[in-house]
Backbone as ProteinMPNN parsed JSONL, in Angstrom:
{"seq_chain_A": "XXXXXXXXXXXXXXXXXXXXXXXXXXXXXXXXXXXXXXXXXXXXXXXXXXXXXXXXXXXXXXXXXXXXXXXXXXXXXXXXXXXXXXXXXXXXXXXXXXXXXXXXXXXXXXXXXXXXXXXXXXXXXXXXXXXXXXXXXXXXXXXXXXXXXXXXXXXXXXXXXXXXXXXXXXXXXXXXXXXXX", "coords_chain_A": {"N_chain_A": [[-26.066, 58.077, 112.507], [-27.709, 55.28, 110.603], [-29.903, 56.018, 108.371], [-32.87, 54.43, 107.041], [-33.722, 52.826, 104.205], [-36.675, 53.295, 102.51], [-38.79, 50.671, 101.633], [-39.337, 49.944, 98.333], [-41.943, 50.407, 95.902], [-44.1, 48.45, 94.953], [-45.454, 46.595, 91.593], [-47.506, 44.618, 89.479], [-48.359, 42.56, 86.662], [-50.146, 40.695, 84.506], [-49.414, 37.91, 82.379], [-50.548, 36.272, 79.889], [-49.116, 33.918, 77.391], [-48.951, 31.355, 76.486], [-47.575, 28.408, 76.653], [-46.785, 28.182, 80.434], [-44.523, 28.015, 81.695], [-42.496, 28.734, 79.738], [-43.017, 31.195, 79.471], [-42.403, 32.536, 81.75], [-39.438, 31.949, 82.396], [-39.146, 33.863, 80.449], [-39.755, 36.309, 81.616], [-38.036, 35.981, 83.893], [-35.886, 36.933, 83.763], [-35.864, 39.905, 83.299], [-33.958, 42.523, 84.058], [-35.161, 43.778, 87.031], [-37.648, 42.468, 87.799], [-39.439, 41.024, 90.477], [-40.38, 38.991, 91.378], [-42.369, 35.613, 89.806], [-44.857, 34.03, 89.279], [-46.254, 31.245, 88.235], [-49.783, 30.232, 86.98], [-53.245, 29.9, 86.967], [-55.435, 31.811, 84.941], [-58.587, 33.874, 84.325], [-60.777, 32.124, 83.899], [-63.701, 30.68, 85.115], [-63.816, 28.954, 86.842], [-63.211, 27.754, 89.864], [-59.894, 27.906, 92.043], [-58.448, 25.693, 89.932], [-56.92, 23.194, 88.519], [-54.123, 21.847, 87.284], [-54.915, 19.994, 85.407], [-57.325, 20.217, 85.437], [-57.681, 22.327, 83.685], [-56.066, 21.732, 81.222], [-57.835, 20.35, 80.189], [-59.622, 22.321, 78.394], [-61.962, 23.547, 79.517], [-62.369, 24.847, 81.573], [-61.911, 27.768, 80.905], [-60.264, 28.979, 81.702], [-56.533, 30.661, 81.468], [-53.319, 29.421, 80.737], [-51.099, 30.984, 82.631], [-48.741, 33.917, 83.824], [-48.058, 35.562, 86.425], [-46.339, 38.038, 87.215], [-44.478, 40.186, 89.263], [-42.752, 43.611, 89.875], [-40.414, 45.717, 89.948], [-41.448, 48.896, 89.338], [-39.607, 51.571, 89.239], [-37.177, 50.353, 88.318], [-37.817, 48.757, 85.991], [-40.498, 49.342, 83.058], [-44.201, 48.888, 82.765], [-44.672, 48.971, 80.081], [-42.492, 48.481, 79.216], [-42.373, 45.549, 80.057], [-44.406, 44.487, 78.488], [-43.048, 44.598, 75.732], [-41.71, 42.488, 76.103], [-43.093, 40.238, 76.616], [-44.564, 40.622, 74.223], [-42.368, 39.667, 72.31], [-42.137, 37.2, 73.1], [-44.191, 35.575, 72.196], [-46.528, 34.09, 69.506], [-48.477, 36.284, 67.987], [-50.277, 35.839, 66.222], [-52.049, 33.677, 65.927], [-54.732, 31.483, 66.812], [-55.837, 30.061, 70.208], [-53.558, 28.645, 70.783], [-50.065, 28.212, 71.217], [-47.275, 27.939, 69.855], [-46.201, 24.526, 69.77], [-48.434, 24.262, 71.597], [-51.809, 23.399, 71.986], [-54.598, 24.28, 72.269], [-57.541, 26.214, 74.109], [-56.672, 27.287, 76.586], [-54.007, 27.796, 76.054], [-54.436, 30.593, 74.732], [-53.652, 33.918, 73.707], [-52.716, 36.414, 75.677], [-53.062, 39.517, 77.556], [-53.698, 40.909, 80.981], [-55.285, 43.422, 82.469], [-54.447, 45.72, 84.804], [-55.494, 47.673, 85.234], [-56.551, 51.047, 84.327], [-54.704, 52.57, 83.249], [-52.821, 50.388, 82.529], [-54.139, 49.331, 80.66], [-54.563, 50.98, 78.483], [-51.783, 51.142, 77.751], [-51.559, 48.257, 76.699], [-53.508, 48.227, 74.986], [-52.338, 50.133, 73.331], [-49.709, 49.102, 72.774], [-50.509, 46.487, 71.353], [-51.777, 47.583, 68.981], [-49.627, 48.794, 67.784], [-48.086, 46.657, 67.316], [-49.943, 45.058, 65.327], [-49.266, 46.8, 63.196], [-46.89, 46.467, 62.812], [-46.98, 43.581, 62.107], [-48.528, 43.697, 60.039], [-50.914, 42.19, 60.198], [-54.067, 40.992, 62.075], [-54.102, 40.485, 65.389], [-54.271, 38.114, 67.323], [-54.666, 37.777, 70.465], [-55.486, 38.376, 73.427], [-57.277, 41.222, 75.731], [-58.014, 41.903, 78.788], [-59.676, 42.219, 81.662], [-57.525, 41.773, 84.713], [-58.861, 39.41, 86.938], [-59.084, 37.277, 89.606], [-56.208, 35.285, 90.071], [-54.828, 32.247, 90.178], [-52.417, 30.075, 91.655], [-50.159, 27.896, 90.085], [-49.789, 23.939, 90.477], [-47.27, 24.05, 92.437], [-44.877, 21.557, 91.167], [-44.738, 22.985, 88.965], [-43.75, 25.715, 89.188], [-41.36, 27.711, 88.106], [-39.985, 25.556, 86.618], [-38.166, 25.529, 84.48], [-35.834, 25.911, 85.448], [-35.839, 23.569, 87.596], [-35.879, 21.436, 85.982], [-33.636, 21.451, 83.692], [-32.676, 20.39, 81.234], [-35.136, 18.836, 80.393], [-37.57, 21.253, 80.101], [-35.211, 22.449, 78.102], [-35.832, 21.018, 75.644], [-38.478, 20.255, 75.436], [-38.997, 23.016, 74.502], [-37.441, 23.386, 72.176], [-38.633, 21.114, 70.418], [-41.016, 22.451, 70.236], [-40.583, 23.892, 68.631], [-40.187, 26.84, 69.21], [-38.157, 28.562, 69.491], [-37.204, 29.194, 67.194], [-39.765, 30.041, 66.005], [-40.271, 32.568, 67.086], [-38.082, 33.954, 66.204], [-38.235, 34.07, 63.127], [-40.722, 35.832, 63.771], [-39.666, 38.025, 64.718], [-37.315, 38.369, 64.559], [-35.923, 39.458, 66.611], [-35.685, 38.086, 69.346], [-36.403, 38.481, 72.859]], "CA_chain_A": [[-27.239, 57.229, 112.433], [-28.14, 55.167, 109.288], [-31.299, 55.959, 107.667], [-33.324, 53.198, 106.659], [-34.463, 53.203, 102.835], [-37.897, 52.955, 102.541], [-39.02, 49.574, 100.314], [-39.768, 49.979, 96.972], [-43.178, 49.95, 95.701], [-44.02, 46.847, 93.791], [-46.512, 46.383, 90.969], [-47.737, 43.253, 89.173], [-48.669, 42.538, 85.739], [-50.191, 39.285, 84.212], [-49.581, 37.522, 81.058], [-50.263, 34.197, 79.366], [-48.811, 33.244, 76.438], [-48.696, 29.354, 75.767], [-46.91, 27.658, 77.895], [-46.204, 29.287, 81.46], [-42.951, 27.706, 81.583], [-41.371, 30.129, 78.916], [-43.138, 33.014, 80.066], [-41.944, 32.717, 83.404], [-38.25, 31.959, 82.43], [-38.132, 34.963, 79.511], [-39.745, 37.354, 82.6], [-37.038, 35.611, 85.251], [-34.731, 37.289, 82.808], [-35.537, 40.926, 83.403], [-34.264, 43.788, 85.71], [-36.336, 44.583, 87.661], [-39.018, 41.731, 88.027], [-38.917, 40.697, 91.606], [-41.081, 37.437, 90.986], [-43.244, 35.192, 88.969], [-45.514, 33.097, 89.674], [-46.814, 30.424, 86.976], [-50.627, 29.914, 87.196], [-54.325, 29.783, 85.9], [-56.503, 32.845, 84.823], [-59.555, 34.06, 83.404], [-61.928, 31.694, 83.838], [-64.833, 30.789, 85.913], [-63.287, 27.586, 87.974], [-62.069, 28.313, 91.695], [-58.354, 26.862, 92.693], [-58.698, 24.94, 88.79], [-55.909, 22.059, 88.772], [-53.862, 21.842, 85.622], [-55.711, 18.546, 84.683], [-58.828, 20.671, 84.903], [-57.582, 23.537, 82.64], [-55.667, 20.911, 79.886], [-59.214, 19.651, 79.58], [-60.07, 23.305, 77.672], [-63.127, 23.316, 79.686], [-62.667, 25.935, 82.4], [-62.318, 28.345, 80.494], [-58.292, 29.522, 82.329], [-55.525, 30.284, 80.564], [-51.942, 29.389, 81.258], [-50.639, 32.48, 82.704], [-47.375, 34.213, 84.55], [-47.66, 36.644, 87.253], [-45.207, 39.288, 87.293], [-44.223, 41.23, 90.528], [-41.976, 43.779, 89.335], [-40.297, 47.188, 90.671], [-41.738, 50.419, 88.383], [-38.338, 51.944, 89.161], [-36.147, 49.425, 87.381], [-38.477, 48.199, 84.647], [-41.486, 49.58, 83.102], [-45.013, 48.382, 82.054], [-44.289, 49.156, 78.763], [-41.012, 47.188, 78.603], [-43.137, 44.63, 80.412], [-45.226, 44.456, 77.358], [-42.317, 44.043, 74.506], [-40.852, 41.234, 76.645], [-44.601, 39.744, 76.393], [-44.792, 40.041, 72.185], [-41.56, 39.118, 71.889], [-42.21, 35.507, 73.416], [-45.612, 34.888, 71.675], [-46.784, 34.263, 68.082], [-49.918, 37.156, 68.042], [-51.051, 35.72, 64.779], [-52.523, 32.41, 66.021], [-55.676, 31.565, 67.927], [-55.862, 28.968, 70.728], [-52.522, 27.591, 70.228], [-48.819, 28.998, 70.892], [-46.402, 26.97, 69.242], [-46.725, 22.889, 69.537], [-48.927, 23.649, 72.699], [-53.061, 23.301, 71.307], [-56.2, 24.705, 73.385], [-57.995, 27.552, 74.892], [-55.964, 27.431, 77.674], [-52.622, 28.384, 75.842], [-54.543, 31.56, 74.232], [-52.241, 34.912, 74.244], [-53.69, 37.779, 76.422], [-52.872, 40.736, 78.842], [-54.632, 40.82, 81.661], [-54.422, 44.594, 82.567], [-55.01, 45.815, 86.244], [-56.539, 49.148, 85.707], [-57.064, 51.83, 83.163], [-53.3, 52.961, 82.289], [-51.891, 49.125, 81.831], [-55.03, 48.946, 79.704], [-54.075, 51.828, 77.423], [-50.74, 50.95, 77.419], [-51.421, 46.964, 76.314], [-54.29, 48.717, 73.746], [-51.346, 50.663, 72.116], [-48.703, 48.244, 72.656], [-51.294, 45.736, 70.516], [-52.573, 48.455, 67.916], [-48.079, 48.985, 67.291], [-47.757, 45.178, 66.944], [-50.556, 45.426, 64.561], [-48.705, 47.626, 62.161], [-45.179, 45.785, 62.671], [-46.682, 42.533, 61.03], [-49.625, 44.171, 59.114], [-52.495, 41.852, 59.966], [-54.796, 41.367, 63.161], [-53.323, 40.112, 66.423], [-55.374, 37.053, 68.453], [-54.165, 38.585, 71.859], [-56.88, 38.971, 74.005], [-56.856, 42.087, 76.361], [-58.778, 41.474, 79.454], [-59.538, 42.894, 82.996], [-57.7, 40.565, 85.166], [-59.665, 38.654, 87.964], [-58.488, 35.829, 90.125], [-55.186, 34.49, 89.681], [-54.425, 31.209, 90.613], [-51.147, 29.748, 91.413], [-50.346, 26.792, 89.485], [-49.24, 23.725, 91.6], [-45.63, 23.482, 93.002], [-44.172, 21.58, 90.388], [-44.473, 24.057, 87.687], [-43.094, 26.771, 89.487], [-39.672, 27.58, 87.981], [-39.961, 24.445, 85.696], [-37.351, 25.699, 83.405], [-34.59, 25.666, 86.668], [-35.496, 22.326, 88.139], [-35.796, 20.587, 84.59], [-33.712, 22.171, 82.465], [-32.71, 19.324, 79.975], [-36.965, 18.574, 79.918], [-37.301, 22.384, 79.461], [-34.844, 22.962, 76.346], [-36.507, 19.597, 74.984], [-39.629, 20.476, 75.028], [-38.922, 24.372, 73.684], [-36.72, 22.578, 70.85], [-39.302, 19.83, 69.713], [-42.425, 22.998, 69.676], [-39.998, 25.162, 67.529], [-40.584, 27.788, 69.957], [-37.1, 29.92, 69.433], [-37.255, 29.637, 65.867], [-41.03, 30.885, 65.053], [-39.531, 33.625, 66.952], [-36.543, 34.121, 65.122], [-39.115, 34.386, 61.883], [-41.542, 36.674, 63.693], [-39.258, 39.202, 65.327], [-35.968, 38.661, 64.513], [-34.823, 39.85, 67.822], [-36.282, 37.585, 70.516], [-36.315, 38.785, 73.883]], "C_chain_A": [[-27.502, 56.882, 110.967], [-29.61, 55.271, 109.068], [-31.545, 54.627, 107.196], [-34.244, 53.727, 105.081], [-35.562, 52.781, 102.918], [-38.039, 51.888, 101.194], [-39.62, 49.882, 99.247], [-40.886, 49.412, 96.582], [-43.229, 49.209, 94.474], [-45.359, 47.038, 92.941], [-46.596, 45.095, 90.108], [-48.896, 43.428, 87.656], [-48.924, 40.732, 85.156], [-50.16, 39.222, 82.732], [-49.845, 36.128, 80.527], [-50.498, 34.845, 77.539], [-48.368, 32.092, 76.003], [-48.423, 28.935, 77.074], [-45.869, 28.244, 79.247], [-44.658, 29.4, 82.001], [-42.207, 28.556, 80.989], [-41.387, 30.995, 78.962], [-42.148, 33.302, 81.731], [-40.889, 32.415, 83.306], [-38.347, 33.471, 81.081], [-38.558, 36.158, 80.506], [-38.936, 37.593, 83.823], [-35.671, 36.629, 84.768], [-34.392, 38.886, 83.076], [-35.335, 41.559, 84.221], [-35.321, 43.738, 85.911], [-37.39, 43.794, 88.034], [-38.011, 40.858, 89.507], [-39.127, 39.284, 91.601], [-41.671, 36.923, 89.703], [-43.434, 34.442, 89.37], [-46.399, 32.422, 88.168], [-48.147, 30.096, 87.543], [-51.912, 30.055, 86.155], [-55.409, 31.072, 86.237], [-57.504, 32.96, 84.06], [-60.849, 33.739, 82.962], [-62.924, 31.703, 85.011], [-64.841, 29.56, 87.214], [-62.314, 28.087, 88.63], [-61.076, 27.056, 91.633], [-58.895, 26.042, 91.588], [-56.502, 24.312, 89.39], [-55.406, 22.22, 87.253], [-54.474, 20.592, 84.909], [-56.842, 18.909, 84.52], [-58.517, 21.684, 83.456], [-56.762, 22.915, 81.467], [-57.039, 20.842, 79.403], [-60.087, 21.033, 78.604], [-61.602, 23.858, 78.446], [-63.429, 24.536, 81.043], [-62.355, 27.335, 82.334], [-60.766, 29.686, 81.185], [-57.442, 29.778, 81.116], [-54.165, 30.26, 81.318], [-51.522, 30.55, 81.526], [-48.892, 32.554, 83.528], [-47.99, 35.649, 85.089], [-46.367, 37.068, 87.738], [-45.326, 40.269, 88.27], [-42.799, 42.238, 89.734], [-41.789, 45.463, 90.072], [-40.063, 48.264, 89.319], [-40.213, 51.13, 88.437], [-37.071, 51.467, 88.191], [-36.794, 48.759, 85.808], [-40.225, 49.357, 84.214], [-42.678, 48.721, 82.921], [-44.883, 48.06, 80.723], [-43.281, 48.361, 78.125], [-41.703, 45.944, 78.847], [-43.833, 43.534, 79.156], [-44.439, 43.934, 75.733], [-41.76, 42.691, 75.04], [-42.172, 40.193, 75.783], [-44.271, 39.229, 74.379], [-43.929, 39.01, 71.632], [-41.239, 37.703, 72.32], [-43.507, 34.845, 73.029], [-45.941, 34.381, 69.69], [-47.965, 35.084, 68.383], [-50.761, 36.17, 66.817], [-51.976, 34.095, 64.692], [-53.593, 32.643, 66.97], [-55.523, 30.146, 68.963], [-54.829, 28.07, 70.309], [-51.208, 28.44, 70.511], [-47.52, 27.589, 70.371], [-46.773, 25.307, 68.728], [-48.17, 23.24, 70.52], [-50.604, 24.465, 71.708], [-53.893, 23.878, 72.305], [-56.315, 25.99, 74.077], [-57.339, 27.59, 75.878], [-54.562, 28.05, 77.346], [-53.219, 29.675, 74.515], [-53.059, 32.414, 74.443], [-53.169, 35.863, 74.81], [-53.071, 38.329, 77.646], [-53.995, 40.87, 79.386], [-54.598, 41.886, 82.521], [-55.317, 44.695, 84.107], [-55.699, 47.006, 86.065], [-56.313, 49.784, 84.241], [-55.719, 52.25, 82.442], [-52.517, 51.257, 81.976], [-52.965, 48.633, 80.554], [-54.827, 49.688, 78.077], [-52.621, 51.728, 76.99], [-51.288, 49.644, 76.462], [-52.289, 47.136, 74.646], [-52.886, 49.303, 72.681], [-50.578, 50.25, 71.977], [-49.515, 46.847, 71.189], [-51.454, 46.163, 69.086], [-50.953, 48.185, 67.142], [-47.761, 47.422, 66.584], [-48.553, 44.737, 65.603], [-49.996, 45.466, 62.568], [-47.798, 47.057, 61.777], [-45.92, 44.863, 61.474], [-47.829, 42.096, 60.437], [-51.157, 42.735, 59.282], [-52.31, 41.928, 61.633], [-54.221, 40.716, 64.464], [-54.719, 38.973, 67.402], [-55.09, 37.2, 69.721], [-55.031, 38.98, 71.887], [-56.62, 40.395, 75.201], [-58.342, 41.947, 77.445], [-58.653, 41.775, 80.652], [-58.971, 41.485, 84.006], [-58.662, 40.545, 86.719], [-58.554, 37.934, 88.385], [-57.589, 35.59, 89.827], [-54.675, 33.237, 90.108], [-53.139, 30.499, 90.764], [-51.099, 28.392, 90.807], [-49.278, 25.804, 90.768], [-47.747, 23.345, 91.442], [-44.425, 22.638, 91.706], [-43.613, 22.153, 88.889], [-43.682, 25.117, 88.096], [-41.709, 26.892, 89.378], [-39.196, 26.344, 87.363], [-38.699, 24.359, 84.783], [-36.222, 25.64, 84.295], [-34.801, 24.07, 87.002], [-35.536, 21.399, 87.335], [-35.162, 20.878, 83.754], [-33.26, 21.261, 81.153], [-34.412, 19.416, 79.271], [-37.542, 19.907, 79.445], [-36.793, 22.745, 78.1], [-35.588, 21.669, 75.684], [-37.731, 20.234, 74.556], [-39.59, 22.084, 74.351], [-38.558, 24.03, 72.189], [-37.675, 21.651, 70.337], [-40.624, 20.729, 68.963], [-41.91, 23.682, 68.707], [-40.238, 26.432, 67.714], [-39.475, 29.183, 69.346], [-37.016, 30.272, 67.824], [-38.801, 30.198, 64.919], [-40.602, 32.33, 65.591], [-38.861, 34.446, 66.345], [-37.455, 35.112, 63.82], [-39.878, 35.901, 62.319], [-41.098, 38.165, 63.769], [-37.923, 39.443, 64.811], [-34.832, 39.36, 65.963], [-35.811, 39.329, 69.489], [-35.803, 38.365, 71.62], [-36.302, 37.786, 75.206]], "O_chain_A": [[-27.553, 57.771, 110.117], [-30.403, 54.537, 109.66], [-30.66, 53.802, 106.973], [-35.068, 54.627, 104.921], [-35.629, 51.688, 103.48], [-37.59, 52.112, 100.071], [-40.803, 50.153, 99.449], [-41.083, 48.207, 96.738], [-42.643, 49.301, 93.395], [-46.317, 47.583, 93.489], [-45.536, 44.471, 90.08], [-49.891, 44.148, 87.579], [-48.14, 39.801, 85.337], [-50.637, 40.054, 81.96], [-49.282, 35.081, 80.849], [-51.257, 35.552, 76.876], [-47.456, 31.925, 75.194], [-48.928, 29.101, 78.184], [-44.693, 28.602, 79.186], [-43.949, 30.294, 82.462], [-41.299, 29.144, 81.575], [-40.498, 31.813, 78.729], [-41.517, 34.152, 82.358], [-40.566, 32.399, 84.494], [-37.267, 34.052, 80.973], [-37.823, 37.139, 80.388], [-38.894, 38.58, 84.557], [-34.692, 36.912, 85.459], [-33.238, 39.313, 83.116], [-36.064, 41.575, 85.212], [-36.311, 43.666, 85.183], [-38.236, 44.402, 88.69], [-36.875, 40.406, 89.65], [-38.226, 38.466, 91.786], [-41.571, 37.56, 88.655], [-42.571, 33.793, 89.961], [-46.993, 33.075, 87.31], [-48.038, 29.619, 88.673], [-51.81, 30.251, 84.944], [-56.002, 31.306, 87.29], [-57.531, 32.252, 83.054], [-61.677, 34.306, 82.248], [-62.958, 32.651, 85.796], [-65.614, 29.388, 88.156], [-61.214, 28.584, 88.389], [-61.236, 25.867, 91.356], [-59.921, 25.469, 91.953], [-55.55, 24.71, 90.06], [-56.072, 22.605, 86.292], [-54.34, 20.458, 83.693], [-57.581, 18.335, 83.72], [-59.154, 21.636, 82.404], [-56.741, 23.698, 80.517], [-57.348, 21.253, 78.285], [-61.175, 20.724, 78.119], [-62.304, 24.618, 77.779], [-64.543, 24.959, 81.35], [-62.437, 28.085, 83.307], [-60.58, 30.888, 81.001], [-57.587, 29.25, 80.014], [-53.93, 30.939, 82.318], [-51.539, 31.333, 80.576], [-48.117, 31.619, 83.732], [-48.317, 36.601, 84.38], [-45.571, 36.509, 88.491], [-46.183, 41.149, 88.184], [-41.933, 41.634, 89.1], [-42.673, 46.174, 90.55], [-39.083, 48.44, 88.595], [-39.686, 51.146, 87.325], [-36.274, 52.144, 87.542], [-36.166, 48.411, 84.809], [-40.858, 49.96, 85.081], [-42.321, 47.543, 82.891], [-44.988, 46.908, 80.302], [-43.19, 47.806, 77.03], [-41.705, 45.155, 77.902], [-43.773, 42.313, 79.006], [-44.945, 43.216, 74.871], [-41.377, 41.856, 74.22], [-42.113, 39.63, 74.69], [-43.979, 38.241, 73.706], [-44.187, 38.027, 70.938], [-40.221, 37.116, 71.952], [-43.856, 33.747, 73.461], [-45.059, 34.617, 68.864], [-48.662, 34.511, 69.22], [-51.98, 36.003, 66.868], [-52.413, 33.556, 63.675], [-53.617, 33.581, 67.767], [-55.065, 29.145, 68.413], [-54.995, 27.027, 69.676], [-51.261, 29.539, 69.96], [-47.272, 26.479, 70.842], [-47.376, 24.947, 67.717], [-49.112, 22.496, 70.249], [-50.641, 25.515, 71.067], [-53.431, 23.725, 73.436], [-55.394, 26.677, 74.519], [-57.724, 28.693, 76.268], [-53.979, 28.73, 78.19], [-52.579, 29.742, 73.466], [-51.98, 32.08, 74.934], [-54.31, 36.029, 74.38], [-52.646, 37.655, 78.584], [-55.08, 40.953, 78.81], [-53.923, 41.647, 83.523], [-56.331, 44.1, 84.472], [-56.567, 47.293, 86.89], [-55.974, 49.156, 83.237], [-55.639, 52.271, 81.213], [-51.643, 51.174, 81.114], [-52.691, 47.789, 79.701], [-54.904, 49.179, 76.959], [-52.282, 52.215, 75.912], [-51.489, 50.007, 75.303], [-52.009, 46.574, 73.587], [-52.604, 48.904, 71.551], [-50.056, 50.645, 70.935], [-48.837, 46.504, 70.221], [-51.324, 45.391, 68.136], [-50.905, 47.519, 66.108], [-47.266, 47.23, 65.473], [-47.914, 44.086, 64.777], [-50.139, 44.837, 61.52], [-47.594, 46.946, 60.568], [-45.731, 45.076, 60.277], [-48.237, 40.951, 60.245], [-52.102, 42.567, 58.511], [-51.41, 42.395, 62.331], [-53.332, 40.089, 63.888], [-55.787, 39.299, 67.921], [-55.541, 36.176, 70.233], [-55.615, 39.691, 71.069], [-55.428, 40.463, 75.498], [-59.488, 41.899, 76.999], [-57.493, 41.689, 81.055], [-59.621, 40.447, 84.126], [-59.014, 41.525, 87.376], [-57.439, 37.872, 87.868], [-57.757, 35.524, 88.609], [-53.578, 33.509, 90.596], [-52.678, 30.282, 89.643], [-52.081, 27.686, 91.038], [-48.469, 26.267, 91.571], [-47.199, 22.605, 90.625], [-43.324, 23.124, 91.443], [-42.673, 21.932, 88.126], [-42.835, 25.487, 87.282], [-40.907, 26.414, 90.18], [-38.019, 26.037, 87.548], [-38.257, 23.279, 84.391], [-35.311, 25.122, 83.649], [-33.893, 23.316, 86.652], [-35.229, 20.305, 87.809], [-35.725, 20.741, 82.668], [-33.638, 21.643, 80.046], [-34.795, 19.842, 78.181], [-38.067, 19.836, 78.335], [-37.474, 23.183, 77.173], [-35.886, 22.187, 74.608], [-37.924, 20.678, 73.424], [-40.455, 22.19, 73.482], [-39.243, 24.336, 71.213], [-37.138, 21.289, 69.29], [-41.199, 20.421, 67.919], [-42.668, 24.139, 67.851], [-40.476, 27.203, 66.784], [-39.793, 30.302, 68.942], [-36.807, 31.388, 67.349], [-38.928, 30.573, 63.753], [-40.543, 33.255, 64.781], [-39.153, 35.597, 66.022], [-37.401, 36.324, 63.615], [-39.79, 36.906, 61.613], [-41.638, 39.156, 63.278], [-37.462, 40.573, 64.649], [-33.635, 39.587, 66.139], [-36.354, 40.017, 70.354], [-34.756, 38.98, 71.419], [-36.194, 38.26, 76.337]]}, "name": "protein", "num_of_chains": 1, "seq": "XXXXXXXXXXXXXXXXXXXXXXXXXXXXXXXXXXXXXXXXXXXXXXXXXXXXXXXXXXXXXXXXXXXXXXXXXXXXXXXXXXXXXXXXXXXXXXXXXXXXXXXXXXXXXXXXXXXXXXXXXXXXXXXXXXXXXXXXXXXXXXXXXXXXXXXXXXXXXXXXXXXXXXXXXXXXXXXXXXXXX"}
């Protein structure tokens, strides 16, 4: 008789940094993440449209939900993937892309992704000696963003490297970290 493996318990972590497009292809990237979903968090507008949340006004930010199996990846790795696709050192703005909506911020689910993202922040800190504009924030609500964003960087990928290449995305990298992720 074959045993049947019992399914692997899943956990989920949110992030926005700029533009959900690059988060959600440098998180497509790692063991262990089962999904992602590109959408809008944080603010105070139900089911927000991306024409509402360009407009800076509802108060969302571009995000990426991360489904991911604890077994194969951690939080913690979760978290360097995260730095290592952001600039920390900017406010309201990641690369070319402008507005409260492309803040940087962890959006932690409970009290240990909170202490992790706190000391993952405090470390980042130290690396590149001044203050970090990464917000850290209980998440709420997540919204999915609609249909044609999802996986943007697969069904566009010419319009994808274009637009990464024109914000100078891989090369503020390059500068900040030296070892993108």
């Amino acid at each position: 008789m074959n045993a049947v493996k019992a399914p692997t318990a899943t956990e989920t972590a949110i992030f926005a940094g700029g533009c959900f497009w690059c988060m959600e292809a440098a998180y497509d990237k790692v063991n262990g993440v089962i999904s992602t979903v590109s959408g809008y968090t944080g603010g105070e507008t139900q089911n927000p449209t991306y024409e509402e949340v360009s407009t800076s006004k509802t108060g969302h930010f571009e995000a990426v939900r991360v489904t991911y199996d604890p077994s194969k990846v951690s939080y913690r790795e979760l978290l360097d993937v995260f730095w290592h696709n952001i600039d920390p050192t900017v406010k309201d703005r990641q690369f070319c892309d402008v507005g409260s909506q492309y803040r940087s911020a962890i959006f932690y689910a409970d009290a240990s992704q909170y202490a992790l993202a706190a000391k993952s922040k405090a470390t980042i800190e130290d690396r590149l000696r001044q203050t970090s504009h990464t917000e850290l924030r209980q998440a709420k609500h997540f919204y999915p963003a609609e249909a044609y964003h999802q996986k943007f960087y697969k069904k566009q990928p010419e319009r994808y490297e274009s637009y990464k290449a024109q914000c100078g995305r891989d090369q503020r990298l390059k500068e900040l970290w030296s070892d993108p992720r």
